[in-house]
PQR file with spaces between the fields and no chain letter, atoms N, CA, C, O and H, PARSE charges and radii, in Angstrom:
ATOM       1  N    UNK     1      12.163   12.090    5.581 -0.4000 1.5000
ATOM       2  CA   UNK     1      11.426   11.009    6.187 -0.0000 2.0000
ATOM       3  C    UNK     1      11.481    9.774    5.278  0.5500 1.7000
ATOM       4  O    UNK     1      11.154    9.942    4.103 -0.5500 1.4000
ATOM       5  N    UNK     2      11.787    8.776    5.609 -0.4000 1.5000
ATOM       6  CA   UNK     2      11.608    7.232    5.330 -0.0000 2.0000
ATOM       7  C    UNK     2      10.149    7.136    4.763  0.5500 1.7000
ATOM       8  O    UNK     2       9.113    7.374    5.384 -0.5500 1.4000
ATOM       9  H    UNK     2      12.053    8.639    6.564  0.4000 1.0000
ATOM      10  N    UNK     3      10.286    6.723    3.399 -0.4000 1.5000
ATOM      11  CA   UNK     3       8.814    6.113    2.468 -0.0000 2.0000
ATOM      12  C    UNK     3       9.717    4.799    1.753  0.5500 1.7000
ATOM      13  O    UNK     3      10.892    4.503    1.535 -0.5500 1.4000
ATOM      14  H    UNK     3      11.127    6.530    2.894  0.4000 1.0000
ATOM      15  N    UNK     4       8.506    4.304    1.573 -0.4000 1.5000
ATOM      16  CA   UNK     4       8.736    3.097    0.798 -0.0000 2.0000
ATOM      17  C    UNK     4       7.545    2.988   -0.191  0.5500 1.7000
ATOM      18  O    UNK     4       6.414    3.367    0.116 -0.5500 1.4000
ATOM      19  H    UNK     4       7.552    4.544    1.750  0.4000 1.0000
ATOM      20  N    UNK     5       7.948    2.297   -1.733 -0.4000 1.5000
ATOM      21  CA   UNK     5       7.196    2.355   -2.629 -0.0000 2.0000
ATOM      22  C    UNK     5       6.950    1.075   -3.469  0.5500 1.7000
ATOM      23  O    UNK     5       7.956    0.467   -3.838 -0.5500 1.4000
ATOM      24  H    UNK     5       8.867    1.989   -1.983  0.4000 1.0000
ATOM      25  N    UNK     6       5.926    0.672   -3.760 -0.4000 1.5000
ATOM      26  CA   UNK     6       5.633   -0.882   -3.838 -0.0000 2.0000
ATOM      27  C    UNK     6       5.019   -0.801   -5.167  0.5500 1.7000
ATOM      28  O    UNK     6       4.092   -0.012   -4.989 -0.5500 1.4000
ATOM      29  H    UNK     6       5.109    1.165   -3.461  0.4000 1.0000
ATOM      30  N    UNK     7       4.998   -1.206   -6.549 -0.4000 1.5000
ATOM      31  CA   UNK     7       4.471   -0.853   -7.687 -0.0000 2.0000
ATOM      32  C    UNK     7       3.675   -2.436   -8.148  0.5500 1.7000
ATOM      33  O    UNK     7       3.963   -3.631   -8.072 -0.5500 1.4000
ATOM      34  H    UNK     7       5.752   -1.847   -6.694  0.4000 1.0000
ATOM      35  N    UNK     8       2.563   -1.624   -8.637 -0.4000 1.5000
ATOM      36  CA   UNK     8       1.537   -3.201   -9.496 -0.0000 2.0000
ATOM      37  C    UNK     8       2.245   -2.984  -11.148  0.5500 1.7000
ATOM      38  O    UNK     8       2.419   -3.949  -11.892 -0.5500 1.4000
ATOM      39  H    UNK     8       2.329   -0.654   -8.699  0.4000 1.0000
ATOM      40  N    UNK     9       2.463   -2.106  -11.387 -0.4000 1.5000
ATOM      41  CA   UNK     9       2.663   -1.938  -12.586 -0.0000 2.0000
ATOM      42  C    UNK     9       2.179    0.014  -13.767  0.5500 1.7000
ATOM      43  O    UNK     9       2.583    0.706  -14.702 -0.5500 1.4000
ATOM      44  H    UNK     9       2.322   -1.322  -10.783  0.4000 1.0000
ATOM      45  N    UNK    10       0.825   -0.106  -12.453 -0.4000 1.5000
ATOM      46  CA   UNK    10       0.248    0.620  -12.710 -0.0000 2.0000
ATOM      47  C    UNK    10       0.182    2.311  -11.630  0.5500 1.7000
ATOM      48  O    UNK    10       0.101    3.519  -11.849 -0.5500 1.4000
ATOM      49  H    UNK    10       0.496   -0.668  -11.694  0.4000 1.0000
ATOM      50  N    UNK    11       0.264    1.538  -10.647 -0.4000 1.5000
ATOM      51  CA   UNK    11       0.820    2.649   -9.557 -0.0000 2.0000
ATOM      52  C    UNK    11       1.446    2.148   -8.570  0.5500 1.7000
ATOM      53  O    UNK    11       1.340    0.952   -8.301 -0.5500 1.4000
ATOM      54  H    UNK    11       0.330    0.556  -10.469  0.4000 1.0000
ATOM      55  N    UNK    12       2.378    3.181   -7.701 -0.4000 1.5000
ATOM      56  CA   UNK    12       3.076    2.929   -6.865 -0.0000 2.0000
ATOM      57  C    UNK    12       2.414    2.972   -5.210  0.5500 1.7000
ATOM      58  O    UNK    12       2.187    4.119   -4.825 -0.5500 1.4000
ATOM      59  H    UNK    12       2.464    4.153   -7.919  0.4000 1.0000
ATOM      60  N    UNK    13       2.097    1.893   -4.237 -0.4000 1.5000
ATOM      61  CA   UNK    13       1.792    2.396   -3.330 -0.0000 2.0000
ATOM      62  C    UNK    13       2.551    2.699   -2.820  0.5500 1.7000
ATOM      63  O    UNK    13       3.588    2.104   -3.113 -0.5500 1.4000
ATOM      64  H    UNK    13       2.282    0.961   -4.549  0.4000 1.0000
ATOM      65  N    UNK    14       2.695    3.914   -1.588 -0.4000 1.5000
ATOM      66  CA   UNK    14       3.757    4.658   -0.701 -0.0000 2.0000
ATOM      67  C    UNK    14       3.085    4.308    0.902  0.5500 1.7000
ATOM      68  O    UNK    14       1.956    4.454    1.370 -0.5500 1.4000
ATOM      69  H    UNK    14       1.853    4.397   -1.349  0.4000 1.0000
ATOM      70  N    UNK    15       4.492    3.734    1.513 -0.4000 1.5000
ATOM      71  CA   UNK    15       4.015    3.466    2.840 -0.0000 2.0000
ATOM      72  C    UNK    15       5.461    4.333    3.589  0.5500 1.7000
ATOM      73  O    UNK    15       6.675    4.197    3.436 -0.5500 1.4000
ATOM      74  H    UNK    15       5.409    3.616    1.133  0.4000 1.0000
ATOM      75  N    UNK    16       4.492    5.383    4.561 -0.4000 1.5000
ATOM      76  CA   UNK    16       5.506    6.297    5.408 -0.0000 2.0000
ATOM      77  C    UNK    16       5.509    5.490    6.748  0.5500 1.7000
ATOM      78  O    UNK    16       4.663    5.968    7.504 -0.5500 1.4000
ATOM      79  H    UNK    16       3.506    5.494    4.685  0.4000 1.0000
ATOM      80  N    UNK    17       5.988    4.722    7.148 -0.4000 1.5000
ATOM      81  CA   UNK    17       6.731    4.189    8.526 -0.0000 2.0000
ATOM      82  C    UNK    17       5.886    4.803    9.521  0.5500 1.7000
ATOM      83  O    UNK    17       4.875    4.320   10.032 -0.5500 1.4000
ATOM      84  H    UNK    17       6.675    4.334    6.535  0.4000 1.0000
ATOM      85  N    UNK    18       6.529    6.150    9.778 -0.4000 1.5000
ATOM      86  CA   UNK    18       6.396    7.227   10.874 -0.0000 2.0000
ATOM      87  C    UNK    18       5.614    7.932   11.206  0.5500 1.7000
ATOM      88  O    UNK    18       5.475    8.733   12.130 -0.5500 1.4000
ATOM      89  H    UNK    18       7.350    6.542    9.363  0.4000 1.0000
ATOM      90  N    UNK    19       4.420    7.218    9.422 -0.4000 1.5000
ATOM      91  CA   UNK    19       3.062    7.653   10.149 -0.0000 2.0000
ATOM      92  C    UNK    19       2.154    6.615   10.608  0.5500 1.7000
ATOM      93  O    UNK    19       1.075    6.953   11.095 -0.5500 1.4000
ATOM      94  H    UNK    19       4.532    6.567    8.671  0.4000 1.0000
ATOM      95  N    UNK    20       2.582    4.959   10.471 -0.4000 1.5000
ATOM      96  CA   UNK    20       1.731    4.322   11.003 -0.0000 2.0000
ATOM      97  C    UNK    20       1.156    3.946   12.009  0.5500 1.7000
ATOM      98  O    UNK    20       1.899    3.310   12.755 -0.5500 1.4000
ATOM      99  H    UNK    20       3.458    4.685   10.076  0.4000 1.0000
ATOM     100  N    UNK    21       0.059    4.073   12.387 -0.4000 1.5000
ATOM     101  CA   UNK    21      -0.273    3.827   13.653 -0.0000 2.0000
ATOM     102  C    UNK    21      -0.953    2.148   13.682  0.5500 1.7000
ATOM     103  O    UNK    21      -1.915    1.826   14.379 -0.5500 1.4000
ATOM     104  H    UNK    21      -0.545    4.590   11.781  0.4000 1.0000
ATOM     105  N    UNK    22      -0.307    1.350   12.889 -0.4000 1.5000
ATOM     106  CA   UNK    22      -0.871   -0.240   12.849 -0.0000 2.0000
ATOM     107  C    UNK    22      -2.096   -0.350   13.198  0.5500 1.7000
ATOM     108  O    UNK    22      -2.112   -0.986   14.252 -0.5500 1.4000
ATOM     109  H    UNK    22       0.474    1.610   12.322  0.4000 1.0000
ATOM     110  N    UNK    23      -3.023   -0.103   12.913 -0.4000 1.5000
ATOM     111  CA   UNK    23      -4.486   -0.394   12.863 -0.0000 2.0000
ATOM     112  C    UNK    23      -5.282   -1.441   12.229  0.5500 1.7000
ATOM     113  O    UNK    23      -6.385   -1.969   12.375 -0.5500 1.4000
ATOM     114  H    UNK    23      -3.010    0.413   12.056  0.4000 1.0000
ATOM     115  N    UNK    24      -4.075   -1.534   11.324 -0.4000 1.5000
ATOM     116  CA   UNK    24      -4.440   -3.301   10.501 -0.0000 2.0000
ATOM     117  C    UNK    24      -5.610   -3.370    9.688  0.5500 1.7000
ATOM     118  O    UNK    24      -6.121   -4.452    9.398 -0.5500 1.4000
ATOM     119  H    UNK    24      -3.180   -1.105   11.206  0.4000 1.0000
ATOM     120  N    UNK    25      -6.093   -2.190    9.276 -0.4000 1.5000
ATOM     121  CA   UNK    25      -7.127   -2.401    8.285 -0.0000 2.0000
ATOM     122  C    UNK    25      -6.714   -2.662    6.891  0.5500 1.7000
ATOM     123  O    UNK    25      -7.515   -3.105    6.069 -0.5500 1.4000
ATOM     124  H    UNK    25      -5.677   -1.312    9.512  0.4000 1.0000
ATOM     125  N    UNK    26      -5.294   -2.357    6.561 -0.4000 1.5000
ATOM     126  CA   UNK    26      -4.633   -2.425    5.538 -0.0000 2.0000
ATOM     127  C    UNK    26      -4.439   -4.250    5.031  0.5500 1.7000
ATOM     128  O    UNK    26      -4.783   -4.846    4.010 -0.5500 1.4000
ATOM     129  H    UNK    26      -4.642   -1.997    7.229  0.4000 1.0000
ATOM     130  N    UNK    27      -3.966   -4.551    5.874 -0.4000 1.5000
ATOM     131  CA   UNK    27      -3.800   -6.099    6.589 -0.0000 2.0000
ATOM     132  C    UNK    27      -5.553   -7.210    6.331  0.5500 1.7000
ATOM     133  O    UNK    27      -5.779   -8.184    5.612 -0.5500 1.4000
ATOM     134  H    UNK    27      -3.686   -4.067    6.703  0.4000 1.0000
ATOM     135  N    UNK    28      -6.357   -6.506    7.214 -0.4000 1.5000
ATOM     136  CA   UNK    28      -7.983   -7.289    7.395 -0.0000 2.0000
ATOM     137  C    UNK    28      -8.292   -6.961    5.936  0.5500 1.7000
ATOM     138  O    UNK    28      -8.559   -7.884    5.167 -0.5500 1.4000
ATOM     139  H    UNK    28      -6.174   -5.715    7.798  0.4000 1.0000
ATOM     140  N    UNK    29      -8.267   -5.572    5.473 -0.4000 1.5000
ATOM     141  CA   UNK    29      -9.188   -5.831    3.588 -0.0000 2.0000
ATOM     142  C    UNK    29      -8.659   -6.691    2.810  0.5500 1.7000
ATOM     143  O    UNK    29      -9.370   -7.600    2.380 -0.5500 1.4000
ATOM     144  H    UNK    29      -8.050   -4.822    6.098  0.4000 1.0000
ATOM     145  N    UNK    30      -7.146   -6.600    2.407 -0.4000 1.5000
ATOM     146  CA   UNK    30      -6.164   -7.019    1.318 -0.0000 2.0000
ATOM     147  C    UNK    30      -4.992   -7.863    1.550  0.5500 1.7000
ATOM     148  O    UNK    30      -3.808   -7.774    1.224 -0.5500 1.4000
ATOM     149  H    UNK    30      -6.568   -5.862    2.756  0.4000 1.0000
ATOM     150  N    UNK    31      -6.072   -9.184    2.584 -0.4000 1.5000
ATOM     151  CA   UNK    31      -4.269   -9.554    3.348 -0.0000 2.0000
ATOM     152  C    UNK    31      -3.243  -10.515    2.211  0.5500 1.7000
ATOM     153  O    UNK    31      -2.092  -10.785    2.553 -0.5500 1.4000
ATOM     154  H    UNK    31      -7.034   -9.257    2.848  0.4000 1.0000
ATOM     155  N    UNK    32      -3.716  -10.919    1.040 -0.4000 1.5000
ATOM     156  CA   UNK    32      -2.682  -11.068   -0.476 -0.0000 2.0000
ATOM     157  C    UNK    32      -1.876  -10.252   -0.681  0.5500 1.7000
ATOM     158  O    UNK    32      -0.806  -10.465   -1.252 -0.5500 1.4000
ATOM     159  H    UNK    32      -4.651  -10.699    0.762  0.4000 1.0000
ATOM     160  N    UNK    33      -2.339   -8.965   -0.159 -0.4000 1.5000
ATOM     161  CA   UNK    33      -1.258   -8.093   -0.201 -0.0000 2.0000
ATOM     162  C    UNK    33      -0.124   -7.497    0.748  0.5500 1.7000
ATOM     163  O    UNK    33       1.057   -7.187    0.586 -0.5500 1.4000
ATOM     164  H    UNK    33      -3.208   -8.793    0.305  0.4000 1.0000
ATOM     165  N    UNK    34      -0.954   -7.479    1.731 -0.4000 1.5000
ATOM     166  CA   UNK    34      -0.632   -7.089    2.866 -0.0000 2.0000
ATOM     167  C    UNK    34      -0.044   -7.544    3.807  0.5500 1.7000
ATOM     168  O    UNK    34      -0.615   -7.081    4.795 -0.5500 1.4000
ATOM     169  H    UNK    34      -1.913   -7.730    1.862  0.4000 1.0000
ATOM     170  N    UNK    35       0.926   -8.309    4.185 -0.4000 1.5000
ATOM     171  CA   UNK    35       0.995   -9.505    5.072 -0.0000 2.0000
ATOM     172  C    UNK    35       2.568   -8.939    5.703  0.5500 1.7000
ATOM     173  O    UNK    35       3.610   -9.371    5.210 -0.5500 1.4000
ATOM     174  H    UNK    35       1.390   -8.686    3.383  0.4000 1.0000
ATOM     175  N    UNK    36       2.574   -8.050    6.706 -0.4000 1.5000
ATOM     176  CA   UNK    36       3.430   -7.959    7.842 -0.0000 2.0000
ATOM     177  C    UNK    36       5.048   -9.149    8.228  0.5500 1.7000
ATOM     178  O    UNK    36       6.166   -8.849    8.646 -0.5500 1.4000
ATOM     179  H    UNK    36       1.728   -7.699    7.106  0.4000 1.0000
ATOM     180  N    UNK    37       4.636  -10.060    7.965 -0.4000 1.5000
ATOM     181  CA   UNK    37       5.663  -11.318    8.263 -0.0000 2.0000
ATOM     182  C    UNK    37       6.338  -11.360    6.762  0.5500 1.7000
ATOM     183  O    UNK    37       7.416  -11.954    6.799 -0.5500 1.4000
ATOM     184  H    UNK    37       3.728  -10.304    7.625  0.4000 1.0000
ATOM     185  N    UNK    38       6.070  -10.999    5.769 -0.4000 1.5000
ATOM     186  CA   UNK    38       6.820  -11.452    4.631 -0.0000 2.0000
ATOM     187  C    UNK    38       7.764   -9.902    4.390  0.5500 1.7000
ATOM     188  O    UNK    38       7.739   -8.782    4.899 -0.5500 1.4000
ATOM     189  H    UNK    38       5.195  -10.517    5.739  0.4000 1.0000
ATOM     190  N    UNK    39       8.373  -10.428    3.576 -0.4000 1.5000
ATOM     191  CA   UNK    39       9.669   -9.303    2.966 -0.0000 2.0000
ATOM     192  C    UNK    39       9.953   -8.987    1.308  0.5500 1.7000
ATOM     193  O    UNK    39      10.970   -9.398    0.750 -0.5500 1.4000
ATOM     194  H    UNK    39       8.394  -11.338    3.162  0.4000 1.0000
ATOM     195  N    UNK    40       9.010   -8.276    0.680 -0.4000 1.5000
ATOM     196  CA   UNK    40       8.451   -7.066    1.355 -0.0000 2.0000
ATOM     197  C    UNK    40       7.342   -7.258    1.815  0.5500 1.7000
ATOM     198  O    UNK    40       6.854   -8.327    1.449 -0.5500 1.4000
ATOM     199  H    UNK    40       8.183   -7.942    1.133  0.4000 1.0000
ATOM     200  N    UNK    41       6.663   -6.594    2.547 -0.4000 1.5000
ATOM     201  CA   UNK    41       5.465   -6.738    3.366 -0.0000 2.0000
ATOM     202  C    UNK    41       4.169   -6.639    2.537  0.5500 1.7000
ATOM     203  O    UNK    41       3.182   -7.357    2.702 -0.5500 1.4000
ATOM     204  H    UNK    41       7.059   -5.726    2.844  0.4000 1.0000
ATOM     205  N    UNK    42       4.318   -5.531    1.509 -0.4000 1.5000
ATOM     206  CA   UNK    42       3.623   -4.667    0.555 -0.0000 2.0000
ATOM     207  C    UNK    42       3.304   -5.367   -0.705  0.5500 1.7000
ATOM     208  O    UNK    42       3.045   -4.518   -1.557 -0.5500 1.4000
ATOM     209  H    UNK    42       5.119   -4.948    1.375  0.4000 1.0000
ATOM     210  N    UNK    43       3.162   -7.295   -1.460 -0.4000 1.5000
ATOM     211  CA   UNK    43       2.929   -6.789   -2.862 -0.0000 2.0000
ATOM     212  C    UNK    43       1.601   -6.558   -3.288  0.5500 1.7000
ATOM     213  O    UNK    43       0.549   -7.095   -2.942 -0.5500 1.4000
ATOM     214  H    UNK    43       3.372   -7.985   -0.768  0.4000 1.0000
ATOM     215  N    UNK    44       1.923   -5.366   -4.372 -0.4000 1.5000
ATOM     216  CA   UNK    44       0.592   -4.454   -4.917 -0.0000 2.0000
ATOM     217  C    UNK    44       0.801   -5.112   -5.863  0.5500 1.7000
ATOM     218  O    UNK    44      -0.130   -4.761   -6.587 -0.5500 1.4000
ATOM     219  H    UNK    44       2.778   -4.930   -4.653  0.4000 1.0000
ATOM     220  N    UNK    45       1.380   -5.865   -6.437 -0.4000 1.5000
ATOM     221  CA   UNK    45       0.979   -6.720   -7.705 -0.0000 2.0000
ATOM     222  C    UNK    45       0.096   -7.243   -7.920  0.5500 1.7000
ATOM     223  O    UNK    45      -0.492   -7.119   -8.995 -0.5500 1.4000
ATOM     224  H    UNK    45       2.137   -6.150   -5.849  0.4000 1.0000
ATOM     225  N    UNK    46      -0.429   -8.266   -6.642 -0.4000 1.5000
ATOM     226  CA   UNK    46      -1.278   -8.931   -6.137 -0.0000 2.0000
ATOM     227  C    UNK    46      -2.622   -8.527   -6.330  0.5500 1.7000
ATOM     228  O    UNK    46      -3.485   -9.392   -6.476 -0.5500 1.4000
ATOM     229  H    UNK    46       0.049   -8.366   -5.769  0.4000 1.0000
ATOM     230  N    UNK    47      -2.916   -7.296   -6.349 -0.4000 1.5000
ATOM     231  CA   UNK    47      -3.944   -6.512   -6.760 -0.0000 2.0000
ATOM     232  C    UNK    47      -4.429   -5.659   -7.837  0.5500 1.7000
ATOM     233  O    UNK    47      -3.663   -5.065   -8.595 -0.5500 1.4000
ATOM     234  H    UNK    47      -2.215   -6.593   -6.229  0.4000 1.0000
ATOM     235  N    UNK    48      -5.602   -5.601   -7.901 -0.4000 1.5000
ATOM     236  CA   UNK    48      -5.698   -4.307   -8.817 -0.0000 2.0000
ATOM     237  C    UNK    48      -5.279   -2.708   -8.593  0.5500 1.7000
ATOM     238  O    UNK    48      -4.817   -2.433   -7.486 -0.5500 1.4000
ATOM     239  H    UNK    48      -6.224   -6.084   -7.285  0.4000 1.0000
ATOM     240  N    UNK    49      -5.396   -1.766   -9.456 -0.4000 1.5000
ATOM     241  CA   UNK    49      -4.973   -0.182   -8.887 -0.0000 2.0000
ATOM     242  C    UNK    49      -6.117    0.050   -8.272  0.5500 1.7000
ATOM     243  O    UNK    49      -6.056    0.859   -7.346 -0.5500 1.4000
ATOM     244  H    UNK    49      -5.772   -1.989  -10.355  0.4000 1.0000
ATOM     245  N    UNK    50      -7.637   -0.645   -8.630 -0.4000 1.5000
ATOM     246  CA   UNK    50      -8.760    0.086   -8.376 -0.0000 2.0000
ATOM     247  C    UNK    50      -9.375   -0.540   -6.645  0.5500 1.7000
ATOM     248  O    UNK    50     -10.311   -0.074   -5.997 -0.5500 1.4000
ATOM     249  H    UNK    50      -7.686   -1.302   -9.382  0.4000 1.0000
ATOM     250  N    UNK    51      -8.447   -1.727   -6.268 -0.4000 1.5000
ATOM     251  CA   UNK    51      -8.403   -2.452   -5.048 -0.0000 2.0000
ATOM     252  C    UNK    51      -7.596   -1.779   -3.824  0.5500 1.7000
ATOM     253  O    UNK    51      -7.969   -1.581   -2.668 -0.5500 1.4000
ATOM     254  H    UNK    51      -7.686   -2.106   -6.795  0.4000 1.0000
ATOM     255  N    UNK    52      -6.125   -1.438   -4.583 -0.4000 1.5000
ATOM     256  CA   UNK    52      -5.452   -1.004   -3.831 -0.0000 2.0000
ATOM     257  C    UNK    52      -5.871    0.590   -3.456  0.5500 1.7000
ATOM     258  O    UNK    52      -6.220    0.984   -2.344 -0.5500 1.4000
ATOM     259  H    UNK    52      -5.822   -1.599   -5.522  0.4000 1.0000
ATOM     260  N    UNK    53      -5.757    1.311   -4.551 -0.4000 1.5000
ATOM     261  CA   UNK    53      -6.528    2.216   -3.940 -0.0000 2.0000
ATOM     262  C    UNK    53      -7.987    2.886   -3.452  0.5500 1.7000
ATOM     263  O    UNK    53      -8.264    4.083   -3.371 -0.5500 1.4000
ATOM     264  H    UNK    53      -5.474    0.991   -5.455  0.4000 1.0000
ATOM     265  N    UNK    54      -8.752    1.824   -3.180 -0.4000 1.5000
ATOM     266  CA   UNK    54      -9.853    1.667   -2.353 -0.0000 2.0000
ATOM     267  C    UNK    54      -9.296    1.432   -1.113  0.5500 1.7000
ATOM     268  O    UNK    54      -9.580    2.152   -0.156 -0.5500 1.4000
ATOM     269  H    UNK    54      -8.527    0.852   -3.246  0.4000 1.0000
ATOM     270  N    UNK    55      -8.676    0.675   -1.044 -0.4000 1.5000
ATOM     271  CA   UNK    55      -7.878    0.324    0.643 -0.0000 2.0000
ATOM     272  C    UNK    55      -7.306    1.398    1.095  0.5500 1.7000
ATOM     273  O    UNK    55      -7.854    2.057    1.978 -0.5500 1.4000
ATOM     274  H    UNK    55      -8.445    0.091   -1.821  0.4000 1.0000
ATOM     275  N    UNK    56      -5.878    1.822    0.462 -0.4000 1.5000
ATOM     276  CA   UNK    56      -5.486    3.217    0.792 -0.0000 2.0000
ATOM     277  C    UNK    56      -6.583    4.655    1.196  0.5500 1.7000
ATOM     278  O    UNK    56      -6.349    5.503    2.057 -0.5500 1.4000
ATOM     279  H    UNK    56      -5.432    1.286   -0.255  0.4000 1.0000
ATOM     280  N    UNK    57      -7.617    4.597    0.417 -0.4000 1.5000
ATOM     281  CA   UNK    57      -8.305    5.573    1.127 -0.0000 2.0000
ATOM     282  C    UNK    57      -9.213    5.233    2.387  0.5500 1.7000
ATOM     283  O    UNK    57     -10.090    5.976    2.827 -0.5500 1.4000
ATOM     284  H    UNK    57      -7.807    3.909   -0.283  0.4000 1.0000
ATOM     285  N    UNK    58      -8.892    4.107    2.848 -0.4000 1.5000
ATOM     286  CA   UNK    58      -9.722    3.774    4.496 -0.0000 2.0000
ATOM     287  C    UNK    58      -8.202    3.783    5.362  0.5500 1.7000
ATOM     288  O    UNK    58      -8.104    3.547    6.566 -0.5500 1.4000
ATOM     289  H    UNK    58      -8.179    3.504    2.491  0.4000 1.0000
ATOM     290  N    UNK    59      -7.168    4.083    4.524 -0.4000 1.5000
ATOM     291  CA   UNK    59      -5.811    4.401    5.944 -0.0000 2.0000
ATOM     292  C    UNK    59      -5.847    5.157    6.423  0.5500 1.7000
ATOM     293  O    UNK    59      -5.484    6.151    5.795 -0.5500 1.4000
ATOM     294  H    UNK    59      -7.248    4.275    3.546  0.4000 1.0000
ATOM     295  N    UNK    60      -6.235    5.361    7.712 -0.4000 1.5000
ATOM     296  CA   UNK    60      -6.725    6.129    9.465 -0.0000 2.0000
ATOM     297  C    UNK    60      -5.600    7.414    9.449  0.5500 1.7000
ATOM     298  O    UNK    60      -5.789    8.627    9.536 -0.5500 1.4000
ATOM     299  H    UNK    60      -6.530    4.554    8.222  0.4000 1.0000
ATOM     300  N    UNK    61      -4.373    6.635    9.303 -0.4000 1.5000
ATOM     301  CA   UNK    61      -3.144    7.533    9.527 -0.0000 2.0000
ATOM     302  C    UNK    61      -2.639    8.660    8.499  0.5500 1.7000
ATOM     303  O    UNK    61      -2.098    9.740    8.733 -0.5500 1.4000
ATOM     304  H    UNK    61      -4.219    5.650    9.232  0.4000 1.0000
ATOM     305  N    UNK    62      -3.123    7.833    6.841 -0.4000 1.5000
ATOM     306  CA   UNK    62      -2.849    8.311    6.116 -0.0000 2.0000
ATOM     307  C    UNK    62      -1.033    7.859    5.959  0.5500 1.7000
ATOM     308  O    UNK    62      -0.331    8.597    5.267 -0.5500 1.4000
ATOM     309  H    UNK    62      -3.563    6.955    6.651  0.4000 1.0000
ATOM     310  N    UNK    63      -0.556    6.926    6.480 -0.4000 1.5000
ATOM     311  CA   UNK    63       0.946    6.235    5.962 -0.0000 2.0000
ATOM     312  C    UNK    63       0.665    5.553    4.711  0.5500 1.7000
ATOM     313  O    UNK    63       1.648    5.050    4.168 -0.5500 1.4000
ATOM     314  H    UNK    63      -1.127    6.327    7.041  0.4000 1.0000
ATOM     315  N    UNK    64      -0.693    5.396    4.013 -0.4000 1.5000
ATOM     316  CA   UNK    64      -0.369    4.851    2.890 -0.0000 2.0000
ATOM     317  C    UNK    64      -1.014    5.926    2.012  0.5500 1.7000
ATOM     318  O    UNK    64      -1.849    6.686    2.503 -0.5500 1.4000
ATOM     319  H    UNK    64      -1.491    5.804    4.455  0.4000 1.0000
ATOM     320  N    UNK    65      -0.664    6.009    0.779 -0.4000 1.5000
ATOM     321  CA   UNK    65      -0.888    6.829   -0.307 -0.0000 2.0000
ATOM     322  C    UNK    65      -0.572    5.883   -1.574  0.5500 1.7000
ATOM     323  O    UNK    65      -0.441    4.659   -1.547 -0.5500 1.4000
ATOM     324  H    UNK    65       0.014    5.393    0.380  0.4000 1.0000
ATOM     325  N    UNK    66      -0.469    6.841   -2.821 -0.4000 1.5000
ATOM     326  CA   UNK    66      -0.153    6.090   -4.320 -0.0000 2.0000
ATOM     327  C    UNK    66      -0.146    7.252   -5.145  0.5500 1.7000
ATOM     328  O    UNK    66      -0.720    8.299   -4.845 -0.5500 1.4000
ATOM     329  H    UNK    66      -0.575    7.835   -2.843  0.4000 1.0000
ATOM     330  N    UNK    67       0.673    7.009   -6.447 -0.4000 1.5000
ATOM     331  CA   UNK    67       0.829    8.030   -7.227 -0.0000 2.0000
ATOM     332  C    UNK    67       0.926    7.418   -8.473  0.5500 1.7000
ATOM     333  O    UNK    67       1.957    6.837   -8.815 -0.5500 1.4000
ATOM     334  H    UNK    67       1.139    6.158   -6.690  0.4000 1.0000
ATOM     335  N    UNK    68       0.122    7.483   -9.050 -0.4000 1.5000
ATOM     336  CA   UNK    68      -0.002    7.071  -10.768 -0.0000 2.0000
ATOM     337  C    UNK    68       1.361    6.788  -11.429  0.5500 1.7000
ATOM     338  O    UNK    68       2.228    7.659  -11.362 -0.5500 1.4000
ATOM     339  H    UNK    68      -0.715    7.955   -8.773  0.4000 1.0000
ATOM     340  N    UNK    69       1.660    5.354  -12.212 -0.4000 1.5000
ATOM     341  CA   UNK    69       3.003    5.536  -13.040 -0.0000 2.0000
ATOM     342  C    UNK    69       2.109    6.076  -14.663  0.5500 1.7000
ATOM     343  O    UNK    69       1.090    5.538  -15.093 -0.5500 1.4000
ATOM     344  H    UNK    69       0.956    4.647  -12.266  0.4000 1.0000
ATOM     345  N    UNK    70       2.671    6.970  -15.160 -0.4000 1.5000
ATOM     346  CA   UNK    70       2.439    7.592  -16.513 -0.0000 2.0000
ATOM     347  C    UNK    70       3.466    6.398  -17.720  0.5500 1.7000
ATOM     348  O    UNK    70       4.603    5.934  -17.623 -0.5500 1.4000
ATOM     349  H    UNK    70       3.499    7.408  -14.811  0.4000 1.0000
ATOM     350  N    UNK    71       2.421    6.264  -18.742 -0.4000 1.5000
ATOM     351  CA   UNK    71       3.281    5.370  -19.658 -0.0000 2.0000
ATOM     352  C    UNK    71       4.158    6.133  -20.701  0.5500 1.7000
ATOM     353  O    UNK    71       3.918    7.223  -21.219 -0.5500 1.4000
ATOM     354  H    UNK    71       1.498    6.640  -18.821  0.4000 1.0000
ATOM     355  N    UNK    72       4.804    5.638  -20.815 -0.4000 1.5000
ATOM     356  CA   UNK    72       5.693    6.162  -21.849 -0.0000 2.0000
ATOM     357  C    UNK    72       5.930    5.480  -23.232  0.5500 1.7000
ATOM     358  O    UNK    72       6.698    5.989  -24.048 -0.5500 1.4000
ATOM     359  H    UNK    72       4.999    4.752  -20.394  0.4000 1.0000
């Protein structure tokens, strides 16, 4: 399955396509980040980890997720 992965620095958000059901809450909380018309659609730079993933856990569908980058 098709994911896509968008990084602040600190974590990666993951957006699965095929599970979105566009509900746009992703869009209405964080639209600096979020903004559909631009390419990429997704920057998480724009945000904090502790922003972005507050948002990610109100996704309905569950197409968005995140996974910690570990420093090295």
């Amino acid at each position: 399955m098709e994911t896509h992965k968008y990084s602040n620095g600190e974590i990666n958000v993951i957006w699965q396509p095929h599970k979105c059901i566009h509900a746009g809450i992703c869009v209405k909380t964080l639209p600096k980040i979020y903004n559909p018309k631009d390419r990429p659609w997704i920057k998480a730079e724009n945000a904090s980890s502790e922003e972005l993933i507050n948002q990610i856990k109100q996704c309905p569908s569950g197409a968005l997720s995140y996974e910690t980058l570990t420093q090295k």
